[in-house]
Residue frames as a rotation matrix with the C-alpha (Angstrom) as fourth column:
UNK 1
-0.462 -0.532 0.709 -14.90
0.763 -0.646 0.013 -12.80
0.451 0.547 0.705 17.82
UNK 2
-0.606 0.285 -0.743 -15.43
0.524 -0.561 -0.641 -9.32
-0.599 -0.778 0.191 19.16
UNK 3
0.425 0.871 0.248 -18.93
0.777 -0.209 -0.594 -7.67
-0.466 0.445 -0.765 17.90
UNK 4
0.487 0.151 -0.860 -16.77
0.186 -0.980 -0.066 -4.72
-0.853 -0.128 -0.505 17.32
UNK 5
-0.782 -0.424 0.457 -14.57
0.182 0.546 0.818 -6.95
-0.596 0.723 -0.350 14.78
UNK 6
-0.875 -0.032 0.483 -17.53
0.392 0.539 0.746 -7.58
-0.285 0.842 -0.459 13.00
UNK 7
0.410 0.912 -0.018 -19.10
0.821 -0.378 -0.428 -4.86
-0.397 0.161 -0.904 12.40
UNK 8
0.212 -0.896 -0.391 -15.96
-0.482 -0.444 0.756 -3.60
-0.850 0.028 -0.525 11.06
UNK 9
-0.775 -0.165 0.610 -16.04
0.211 0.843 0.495 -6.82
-0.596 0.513 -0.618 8.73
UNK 10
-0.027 0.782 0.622 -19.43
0.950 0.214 -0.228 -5.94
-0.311 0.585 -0.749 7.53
UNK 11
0.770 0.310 -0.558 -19.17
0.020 -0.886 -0.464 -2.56
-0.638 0.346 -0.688 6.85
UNK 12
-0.398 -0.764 -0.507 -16.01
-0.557 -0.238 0.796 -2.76
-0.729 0.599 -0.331 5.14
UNK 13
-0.625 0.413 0.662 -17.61
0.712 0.650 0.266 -6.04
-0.320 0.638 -0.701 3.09
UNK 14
0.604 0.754 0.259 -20.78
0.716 -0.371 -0.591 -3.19
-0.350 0.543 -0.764 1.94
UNK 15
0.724 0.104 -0.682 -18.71
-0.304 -0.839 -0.452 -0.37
-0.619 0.535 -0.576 1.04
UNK 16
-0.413 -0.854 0.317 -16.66
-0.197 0.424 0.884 -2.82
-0.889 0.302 -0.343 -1.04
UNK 17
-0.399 0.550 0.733 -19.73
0.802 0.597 -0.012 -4.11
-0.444 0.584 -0.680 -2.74
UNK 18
0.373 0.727 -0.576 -21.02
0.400 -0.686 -0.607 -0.47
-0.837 -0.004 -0.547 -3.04
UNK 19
0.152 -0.565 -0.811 -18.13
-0.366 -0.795 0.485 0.83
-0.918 0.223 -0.327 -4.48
UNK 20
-0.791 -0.433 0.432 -18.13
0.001 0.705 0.709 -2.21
-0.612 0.562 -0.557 -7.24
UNK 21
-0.278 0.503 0.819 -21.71
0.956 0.227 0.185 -1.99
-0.093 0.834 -0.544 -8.23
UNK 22
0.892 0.355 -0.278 -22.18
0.191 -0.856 -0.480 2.00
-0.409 0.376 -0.832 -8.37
UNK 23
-0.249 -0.935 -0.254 -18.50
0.214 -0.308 0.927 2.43
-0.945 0.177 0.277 -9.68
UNK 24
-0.141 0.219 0.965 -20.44
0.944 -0.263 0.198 3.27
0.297 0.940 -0.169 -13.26
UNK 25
0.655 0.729 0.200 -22.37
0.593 -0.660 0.462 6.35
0.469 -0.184 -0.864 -11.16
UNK 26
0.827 -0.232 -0.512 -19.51
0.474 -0.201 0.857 7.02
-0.302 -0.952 -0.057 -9.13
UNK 27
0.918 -0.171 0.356 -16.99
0.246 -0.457 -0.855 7.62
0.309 0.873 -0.378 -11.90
UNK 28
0.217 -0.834 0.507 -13.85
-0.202 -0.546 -0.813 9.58
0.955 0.074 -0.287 -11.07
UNK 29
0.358 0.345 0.868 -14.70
-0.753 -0.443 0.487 8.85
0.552 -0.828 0.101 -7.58
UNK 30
0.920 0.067 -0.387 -14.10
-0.043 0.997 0.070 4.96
0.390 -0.048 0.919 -7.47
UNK 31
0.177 -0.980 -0.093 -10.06
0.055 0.105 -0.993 5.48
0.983 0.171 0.072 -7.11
UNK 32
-0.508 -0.119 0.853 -10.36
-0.603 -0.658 -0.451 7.55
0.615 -0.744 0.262 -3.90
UNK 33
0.403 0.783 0.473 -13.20
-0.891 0.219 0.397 6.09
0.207 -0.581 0.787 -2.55
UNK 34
0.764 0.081 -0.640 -10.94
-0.098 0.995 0.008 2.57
0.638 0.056 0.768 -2.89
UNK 35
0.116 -0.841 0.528 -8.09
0.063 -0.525 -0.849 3.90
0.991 0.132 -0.008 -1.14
UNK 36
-0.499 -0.167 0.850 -9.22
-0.655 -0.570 -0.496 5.15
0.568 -0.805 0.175 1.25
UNK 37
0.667 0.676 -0.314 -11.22
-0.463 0.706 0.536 1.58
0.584 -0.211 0.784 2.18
UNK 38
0.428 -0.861 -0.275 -7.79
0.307 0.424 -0.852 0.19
0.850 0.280 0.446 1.73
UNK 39
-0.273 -0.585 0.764 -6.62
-0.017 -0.791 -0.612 2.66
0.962 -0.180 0.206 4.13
UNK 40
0.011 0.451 0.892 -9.14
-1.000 -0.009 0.017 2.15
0.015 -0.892 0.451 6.54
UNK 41
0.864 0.420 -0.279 -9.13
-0.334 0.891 0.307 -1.55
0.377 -0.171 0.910 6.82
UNK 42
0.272 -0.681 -0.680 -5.08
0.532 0.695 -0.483 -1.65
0.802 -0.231 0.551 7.10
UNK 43
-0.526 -0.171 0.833 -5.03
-0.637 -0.569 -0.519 1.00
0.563 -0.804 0.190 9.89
UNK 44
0.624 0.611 0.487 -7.93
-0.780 0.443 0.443 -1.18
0.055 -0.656 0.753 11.74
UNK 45
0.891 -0.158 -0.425 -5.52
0.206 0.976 0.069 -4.54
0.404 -0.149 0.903 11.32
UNK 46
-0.515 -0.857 0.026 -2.35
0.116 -0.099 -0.988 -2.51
0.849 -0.506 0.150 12.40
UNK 47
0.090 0.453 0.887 -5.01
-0.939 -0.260 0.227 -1.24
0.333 -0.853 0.402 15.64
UNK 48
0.783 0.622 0.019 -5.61
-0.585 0.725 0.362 -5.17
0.211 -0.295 0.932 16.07
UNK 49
0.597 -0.630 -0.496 -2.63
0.515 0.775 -0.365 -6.48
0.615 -0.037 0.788 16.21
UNK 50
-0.246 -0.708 0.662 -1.24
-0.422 -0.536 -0.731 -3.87
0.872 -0.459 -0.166 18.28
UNK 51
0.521 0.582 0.625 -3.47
-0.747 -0.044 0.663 -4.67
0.413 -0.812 0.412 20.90
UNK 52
0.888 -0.309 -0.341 -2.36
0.299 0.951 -0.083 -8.67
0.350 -0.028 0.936 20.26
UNK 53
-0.044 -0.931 0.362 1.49
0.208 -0.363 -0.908 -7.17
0.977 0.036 0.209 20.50
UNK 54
0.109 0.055 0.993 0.79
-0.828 -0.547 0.121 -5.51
0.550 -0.835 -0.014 24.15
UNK 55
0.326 0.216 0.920 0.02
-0.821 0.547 0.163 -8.99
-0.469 -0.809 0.356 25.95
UNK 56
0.466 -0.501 -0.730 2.75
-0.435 0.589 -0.681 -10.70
0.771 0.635 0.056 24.26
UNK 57
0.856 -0.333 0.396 4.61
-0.453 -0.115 0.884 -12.51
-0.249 -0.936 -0.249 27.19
UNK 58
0.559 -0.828 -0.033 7.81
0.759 0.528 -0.381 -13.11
0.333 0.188 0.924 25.32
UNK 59
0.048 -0.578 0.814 8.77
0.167 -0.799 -0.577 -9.46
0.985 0.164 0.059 26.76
């Protein structure tokens, strides 16, 4: 795998875990703050599979 994968893997994996065990401290914040993980993790797998898509050779 590419280092840049996973370090992409682990940071998303802590601010999952952050957002679960301060979500008492965080309050109102938790909703947004999950979203926008969400957000950032399926933009990064649409990025990755474009790439895969480019050096298809069925085109």
């Amino acid at each position: 795998m590419n280092l840049k994968i996973l370090l992409t893997l682990a940071a998303v994996l802590f601010g999952a875990w952050a957002i679960f065990h301060f979500k008492a401290q965080l309050g109102i914040f938790v909703v947004p703050l999950f979203f926008g993980l969400v957000l950032f993790v399926t933009l990064r797998l649409y990025r990755l599979m474009e790439k895969d898509d480019s050096n298809d050779p069925r085109d």
